[in-house]
ROLO-421914 format. One line per 4 residues: number of its first residue (from 1); their letters; for each residue y, z, x of N, C-alpha, C. Coordinates in pm, whole numbers. Each point is the difference from the previous one (the first is absolute). Layout:
BEGIN
NUM = A = Y,Z,X,Y,Z,X,Y,Z,X ~ ...
end
This chain:
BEGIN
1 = XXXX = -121,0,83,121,0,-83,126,0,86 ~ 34,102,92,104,-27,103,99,63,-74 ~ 100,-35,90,161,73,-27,92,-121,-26 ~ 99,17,-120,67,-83,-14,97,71,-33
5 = XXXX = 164,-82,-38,105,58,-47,67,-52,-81 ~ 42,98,-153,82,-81,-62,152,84,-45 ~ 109,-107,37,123,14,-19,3,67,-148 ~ 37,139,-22,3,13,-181,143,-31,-32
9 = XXXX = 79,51,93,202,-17,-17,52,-41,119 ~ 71,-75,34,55,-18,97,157,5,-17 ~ 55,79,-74,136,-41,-38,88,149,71 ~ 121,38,-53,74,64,23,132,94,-42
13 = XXXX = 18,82,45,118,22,-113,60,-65,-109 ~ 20,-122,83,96,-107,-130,-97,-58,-84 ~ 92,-52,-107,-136,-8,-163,-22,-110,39 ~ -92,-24,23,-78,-177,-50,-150,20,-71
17 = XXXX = 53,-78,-102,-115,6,-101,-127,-47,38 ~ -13,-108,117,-136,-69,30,-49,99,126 ~ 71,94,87,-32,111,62,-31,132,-29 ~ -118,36,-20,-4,114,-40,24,152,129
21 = XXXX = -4,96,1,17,79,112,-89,10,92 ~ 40,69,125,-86,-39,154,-175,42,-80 ~ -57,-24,20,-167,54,-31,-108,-76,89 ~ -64,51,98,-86,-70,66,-163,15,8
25 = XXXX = -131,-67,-44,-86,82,-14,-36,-102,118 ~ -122,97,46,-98,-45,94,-130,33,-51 ~ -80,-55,-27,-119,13,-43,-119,-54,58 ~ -113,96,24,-117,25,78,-84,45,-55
29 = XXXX = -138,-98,15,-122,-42,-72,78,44,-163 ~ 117,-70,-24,-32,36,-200,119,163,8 ~ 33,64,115,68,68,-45,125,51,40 ~ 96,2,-58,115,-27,-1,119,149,30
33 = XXXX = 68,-70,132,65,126,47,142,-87,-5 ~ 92,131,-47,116,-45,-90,106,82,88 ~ 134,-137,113,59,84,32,163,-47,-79 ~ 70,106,-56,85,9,-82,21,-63,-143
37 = XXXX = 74,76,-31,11,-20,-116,103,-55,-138 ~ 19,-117,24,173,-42,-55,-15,7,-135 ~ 64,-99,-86,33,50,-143,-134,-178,-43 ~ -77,48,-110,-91,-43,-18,-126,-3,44
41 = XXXX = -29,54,136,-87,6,76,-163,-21,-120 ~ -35,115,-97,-156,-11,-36,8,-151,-34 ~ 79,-55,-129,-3,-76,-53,-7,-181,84 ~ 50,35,143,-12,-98,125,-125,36,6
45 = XXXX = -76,114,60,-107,11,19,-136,-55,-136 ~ 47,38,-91,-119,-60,-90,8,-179,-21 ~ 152,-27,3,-57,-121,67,-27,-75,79 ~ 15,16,154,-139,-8,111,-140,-2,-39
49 = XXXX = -36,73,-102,-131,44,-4,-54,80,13 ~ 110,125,2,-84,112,38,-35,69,-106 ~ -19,90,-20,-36,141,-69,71,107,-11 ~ 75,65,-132,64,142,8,-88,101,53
53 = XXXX = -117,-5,-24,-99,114,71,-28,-10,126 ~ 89,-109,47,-38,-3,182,130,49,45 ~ 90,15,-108,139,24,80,31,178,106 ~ -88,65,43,-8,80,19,95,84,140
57 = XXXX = -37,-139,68,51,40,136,140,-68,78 ~ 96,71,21,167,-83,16,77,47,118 ~ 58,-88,69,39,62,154,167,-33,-46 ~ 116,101,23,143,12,-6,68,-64,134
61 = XXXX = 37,-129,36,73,41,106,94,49,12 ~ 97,35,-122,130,68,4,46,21,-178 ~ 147,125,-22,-43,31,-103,163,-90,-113 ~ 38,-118,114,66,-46,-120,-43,-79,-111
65 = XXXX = 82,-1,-142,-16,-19,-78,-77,-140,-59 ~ 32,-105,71,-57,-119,-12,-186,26,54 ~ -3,57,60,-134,12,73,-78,140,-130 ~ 69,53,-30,-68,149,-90,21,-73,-162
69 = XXXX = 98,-72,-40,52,18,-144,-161,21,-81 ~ -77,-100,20,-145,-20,-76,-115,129,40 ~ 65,119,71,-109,135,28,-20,65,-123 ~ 87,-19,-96,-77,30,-125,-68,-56,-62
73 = XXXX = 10,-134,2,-86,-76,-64,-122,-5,112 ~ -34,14,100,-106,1,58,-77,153,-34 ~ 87,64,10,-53,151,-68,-102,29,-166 ~ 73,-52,-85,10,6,-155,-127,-116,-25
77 = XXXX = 56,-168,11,-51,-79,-78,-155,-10,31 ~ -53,-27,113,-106,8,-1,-68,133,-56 ~ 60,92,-46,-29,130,4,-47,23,-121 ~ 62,-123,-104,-36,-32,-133,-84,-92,-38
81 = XXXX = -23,-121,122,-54,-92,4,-156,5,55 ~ -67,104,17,-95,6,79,-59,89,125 ~ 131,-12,105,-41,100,122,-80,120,-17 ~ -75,41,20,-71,101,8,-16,100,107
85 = XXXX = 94,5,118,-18,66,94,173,33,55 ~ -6,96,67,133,3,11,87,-123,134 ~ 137,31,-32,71,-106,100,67,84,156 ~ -71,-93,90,85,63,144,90,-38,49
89 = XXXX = 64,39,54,139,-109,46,22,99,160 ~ 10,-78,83,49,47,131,120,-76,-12 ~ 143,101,72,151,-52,64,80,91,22 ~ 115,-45,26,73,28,94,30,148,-88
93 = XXXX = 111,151,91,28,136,-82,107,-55,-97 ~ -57,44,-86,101,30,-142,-68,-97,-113 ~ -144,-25,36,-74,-65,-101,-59,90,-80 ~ -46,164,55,-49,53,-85,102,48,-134
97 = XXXX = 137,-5,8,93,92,-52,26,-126,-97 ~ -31,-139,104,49,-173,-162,-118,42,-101 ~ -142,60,97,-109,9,-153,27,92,-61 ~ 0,112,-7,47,118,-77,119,-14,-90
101 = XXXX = 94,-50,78,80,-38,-141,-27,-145,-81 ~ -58,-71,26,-53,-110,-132,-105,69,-73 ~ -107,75,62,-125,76,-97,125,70,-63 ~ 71,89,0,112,84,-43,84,-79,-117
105 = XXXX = 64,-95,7,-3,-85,-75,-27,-65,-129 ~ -143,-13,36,-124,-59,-56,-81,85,-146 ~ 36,172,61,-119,33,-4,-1,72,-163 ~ 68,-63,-84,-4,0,-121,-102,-138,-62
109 = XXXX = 40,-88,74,-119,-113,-37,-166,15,62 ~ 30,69,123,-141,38,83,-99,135,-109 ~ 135,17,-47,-68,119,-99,-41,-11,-166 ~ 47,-104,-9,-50,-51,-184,-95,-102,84
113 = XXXX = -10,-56,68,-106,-99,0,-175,116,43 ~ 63,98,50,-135,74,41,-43,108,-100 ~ 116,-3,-55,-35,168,-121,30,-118,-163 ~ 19,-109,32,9,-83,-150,-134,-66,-34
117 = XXXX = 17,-49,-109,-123,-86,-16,-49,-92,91 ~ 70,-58,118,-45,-132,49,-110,50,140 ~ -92,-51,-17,-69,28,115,71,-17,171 ~ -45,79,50,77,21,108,-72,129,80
121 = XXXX = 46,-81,151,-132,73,114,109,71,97 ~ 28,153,-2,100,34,50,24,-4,163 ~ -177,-67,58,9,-24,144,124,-116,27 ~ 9,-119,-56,46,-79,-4,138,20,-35
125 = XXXX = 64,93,-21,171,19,38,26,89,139 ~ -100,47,56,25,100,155,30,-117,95 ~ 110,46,52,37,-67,150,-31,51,95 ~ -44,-34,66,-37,55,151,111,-5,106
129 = XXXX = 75,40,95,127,-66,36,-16,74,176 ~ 5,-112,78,-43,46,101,140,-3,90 ~ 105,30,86,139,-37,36,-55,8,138 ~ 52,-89,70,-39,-55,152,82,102,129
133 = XXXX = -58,43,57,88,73,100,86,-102,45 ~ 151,34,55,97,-85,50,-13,29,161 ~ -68,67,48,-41,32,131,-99,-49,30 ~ -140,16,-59,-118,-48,20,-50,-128,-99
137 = XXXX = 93,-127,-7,-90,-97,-61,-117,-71,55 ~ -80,-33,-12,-152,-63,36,-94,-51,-123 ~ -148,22,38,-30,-39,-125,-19,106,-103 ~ 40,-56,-110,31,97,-168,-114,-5,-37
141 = XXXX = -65,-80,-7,-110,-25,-85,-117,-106,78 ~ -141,45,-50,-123,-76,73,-80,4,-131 ~ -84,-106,-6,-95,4,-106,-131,-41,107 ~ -122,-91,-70,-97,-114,20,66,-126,0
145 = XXXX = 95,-34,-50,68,-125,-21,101,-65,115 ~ 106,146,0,121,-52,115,68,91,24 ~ 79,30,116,76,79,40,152,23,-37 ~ 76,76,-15,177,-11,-81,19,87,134
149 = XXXX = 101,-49,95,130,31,92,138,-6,-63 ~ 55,131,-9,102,-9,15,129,-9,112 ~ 93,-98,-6,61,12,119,189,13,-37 ~ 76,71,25,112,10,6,104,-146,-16
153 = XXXX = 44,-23,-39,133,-84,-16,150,32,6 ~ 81,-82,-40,134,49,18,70,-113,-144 ~ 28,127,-101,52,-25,-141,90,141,-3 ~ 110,-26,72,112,104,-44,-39,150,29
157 = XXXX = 45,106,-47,-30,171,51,-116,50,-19 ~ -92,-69,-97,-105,29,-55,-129,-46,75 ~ -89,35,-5,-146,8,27,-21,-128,-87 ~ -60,-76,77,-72,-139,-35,-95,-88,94
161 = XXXX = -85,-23,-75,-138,-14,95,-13,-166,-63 ~ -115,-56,93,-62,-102,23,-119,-2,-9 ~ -106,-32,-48,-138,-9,7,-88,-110,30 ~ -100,-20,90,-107,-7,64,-111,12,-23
165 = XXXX = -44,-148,-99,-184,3,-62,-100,-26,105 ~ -137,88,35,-13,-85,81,-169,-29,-68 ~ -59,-83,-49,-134,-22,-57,-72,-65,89 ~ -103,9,-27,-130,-84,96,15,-146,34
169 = XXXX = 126,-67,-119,-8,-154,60,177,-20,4 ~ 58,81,-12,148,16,16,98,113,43 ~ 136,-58,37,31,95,39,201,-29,-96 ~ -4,101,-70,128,-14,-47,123,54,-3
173 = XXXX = 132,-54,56,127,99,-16,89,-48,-90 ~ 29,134,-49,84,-24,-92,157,122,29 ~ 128,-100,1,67,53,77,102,106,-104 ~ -17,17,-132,90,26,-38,156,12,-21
177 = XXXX = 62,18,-83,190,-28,90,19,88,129 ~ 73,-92,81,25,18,119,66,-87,92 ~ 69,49,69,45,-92,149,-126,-10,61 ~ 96,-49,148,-120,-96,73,-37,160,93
181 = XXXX = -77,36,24,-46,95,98,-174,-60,79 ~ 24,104,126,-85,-45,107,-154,35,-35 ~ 20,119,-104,-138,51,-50,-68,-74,-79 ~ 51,-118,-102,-39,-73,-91,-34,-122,91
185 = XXXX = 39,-71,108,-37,-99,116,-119,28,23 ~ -26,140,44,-149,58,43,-73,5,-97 ~ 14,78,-118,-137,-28,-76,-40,-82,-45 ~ 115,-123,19,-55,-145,-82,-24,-81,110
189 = XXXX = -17,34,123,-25,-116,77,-111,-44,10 ~ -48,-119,-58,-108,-78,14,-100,41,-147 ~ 93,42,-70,-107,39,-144,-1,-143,-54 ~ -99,-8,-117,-1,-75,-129,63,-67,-43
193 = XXXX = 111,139,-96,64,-56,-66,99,87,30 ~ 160,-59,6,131,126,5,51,-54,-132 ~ 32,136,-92,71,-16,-120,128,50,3 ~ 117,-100,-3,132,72,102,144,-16,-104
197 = XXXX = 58,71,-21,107,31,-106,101,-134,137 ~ 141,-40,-145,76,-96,127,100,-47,-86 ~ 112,-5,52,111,-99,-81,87,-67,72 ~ 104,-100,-49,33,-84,45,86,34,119
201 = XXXX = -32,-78,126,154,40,82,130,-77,-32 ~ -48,-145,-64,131,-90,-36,42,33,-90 ~ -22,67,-91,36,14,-142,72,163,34 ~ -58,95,50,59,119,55,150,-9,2
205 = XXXX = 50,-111,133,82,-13,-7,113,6,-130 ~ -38,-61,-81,143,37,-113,-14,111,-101 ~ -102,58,8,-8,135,-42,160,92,11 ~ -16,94,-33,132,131,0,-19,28,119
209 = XXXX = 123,108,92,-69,69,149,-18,118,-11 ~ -24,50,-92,-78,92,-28,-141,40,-22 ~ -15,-149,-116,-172,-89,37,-57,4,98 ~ 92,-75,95,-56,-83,110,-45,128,115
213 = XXXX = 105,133,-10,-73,69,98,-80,59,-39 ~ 6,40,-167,-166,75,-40,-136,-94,76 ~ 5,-171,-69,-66,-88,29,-83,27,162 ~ 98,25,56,-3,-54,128,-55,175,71
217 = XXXX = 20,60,-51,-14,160,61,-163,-2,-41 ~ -79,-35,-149,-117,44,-76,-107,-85,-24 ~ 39,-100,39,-73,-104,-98,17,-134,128 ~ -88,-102,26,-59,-62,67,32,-187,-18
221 = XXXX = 115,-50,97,2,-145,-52,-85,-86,4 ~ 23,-112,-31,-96,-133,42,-24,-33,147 ~ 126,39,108,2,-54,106,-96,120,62 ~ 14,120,-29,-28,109,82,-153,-2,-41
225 = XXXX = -63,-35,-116,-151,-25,-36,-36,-132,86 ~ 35,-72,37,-42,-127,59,-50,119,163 ~ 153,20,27,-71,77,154,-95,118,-53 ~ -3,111,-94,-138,27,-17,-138,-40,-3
229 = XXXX = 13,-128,-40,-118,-77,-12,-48,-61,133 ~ 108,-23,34,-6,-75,168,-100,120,71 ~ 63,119,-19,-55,104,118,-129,48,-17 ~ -29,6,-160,-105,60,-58,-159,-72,-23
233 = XXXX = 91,-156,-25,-82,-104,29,-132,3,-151 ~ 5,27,-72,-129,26,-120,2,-120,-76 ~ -128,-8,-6,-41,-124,-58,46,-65,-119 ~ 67,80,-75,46,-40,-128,122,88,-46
237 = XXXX = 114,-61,-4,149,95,-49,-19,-26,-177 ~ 36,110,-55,27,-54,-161,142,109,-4 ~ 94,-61,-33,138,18,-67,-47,118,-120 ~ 55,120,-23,16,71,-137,141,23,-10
241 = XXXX = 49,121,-118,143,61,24,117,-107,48 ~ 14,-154,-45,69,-69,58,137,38,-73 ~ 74,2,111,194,-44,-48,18,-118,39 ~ -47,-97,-156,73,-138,15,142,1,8
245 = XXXX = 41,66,-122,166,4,8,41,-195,-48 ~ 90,-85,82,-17,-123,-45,-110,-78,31 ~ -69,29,94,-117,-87,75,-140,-38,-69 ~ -36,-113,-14,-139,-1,-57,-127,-4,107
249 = XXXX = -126,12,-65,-120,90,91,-3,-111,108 ~ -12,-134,-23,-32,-61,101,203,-4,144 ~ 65,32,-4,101,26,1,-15,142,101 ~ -18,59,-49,-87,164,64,-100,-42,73
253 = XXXX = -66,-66,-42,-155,-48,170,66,-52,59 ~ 83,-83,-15,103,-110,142,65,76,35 ~ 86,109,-57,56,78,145,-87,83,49 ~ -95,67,-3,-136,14,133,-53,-38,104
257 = XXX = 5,-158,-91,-107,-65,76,70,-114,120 ~ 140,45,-51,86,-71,88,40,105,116 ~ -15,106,-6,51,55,116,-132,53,93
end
């Protein structure tokens, strides 16, 4: 069966209706490890093909809103739909305090659906919530299947990580938002597949300068992913988290692939 990957959101703060939010699964022999979580995420996932009762297991690389909006709906819907076991989520500190207050939230609906008439399995609303040391990242998680590394990034004051699949016939990074750093060069050098957040450098330009230094302080251009790729060298780049801004996709591969 092997390891494959499917894009669930690739979009971003800004609304676009044909983008749904960042969501990335990787899935091995049939089962499916889920890192973040944007706005639509199950409903991307069921149509891939997957299963609400597989939705179990979810990696955070960081806790803004575009990447979390859909943690309730990863929490809840399957929760009604089937799941039968509870949900884990490893990420970055201050994930346990985002679950506690959505169950908190919630927990007038968590509570007529379990004390009401509708059948309902109260394993299947527990979160499991594991928060990554900011000192000691490595690997989070090991199964029979594949290994989860976490590795540090650079997304503003906050704790934000990168993750590192590594399965019997692949090896995968996924960079989460971030600038360009030397730690993300290393764990992707010579992998698989690099799954790499990126926006425009031509289009940057007429942005606000206020934009442009958030842009430019957090988050990762076209030109500066080309020399990532250069250094890192992996067999296959796939674009997520894009800032087209005016630029169209093929537009975004030519400034890469030109520098």
């Amino acid at each position: 069966m092997g390891t494959s990957v499917v894009l669930l959101g690739t979009g971003t703060p800004n609304i676009d209706p044909s983008r749904s939010g960042p969501s990335v699964a990787v899935i091995v022999d049939d089962i499916p490890y889920l890192i973040d979580f944007g706005p639509g995420v199950v409903r991307r996932a069921i149509e891939a093909g997957l299963k609400s009762s597989q939705l179990t297991l979810a990696f955070l690389t960081h806790l803004h809103s575009d990447h979390t909006a859909g943690y309730p709906d990863l929490i809840l819907t399957p929760a009604v739909d089937g799941r039968t076991s509870k949900l884990v989520v490893y990420g970055p500190t201050g994930l346990q305090s985002m679950t506690n207050h959505i169950l908190a939230a919630y927990e007038e609906d968590i509570r007529e659906r379990l004390e009401g008439q509708e059948p309902a399995n109260p394993e299947s609303y527990v979160v499991e919530c594991h928060e990554i040391s900011n000192e000691t990242p490595g690997i989070v998680y090991q199964d029979g299947r594949v290994s989860v590394e976490a590795f540090p990034v650079v997304h503003g004051s906050w704790p934000a990580y990168g993750y590192k699949f590594t399965s019997a016939d692949r090896s995968i990074v996924i960079s989460g938002d971030t600038a360009p750093t030397p730690m993300l060069v290393d764990k992707a050098r010579n992998c698989d597949i690099l799954i790499h957040e990126v926006y425009s450098a031509i289009a940057l330009k007429d942005r606000a300068a206020d934009w442009i230094r958030y842009h430019t302080s957090v988050h990762t251009s076209t030109h500066e992913l080309a020399e990532i790729a250069s250094q890192s060298k992996p067999k296959l780049l796939v674009l997520y988290h894009q800032l087209f801004w005016s630029r169209s996709e093929t537009e975004l591969l030519q400034e890469i692939k030109t520098r």
